[in-house]
C-alpha positions in Angstrom: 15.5 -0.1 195.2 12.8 2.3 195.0 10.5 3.3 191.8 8.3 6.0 190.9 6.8 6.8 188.0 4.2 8.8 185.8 3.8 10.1 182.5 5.7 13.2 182.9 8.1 12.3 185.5 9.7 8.6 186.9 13.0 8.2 188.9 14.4 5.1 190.3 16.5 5.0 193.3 18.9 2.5 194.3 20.4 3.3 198.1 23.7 2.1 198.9 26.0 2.6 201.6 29.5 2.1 201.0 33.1 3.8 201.9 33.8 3.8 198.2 30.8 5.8 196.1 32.2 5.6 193.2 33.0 1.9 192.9 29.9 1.0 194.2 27.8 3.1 191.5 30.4 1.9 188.5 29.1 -1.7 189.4 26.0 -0.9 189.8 25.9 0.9 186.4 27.6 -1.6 185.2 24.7 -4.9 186.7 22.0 -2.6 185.1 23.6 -2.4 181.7 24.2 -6.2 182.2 20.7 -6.7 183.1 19.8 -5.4 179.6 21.4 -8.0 177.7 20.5 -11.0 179.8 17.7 -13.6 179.8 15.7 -13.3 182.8 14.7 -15.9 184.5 11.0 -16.5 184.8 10.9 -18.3 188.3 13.2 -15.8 190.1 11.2 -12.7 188.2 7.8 -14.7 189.5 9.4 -15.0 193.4 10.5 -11.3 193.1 6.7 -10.4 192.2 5.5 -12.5 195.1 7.6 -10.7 197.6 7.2 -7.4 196.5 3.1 -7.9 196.2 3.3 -9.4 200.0 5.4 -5.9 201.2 3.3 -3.9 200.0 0.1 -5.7 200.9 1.6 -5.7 204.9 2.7 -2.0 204.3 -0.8 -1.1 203.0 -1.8 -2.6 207.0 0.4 0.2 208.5 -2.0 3.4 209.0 0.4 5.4 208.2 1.0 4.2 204.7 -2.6 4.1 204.6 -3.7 7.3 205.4 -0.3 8.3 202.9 -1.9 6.0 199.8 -5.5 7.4 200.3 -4.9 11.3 200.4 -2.4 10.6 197.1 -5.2 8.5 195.4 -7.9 11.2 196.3 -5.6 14.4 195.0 -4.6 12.4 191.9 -7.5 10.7 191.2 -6.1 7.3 191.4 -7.0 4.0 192.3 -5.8 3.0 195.4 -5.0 -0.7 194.5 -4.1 0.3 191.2 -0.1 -0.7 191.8 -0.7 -4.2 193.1 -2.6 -4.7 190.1 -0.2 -3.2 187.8 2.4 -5.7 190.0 -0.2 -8.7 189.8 0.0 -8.7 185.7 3.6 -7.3 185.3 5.5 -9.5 182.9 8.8 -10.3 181.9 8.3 -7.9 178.7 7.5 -5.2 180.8 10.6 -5.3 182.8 12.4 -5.5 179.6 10.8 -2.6 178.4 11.6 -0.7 181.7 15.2 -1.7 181.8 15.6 -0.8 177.9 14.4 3.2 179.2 17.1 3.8 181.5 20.1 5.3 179.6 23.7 5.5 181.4 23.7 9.3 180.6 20.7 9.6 182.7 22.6 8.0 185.4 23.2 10.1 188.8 25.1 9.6 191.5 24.7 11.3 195.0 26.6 11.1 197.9 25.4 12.3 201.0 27.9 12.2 204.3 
């Protein structure tokens, strides 16, 4: 699962590989819409935070990603932290409020071969 986002343009991607496509994106359509309605749980939302604050702390380590993170922050004028703080003091309501933006008829699937 991989997210992007901005004011004028945000796109989530969720990579699967699968010999039935179509299945495959039906359920997942179907977990997201589920996700919607649900009560999430505030322990397993907390452990997800954890893990994804500690991958991106070790990618930040790679010089790659590095060198990646500080020509973006310089040409966009961004902080170069500024997503493990947004991640640090992300709450419950705020993934409720990104779930409650996607719409199913904004829904894509591609298949590549």
């Amino acid at each position: 699962l991989f997210f992007e986002g901005a004011k004028e343009f945000s796109h989530i991607l969720v990579l699967a590989e699968t010999i039935k496509p179509e299945s495959t994106y039906k359920e997942i359509q179907e977990y997201i819409c589920n996700l919607k309605s649900k009560e999430i749980d505030m322990e397993l939302f907390e452990n997800a935070k954890k893990k994804l604050l500690g991958e991106m702390i070790i990618k930040s380590e790679d010089p790659n990603n590095s060198y990646r993170r500080i020509i973006d922050s310089i040409v966009n004028e961004s902080d170069l932290y500024y997503n493990i703080e947004v991640l640090k003091n992300a709450t419950i309501e705020d993934l409720k409020d990104v779930l409650n933006m996607l719409k199913e008829d904004n829904f894509v699937c591609s298949i590549v071969k």
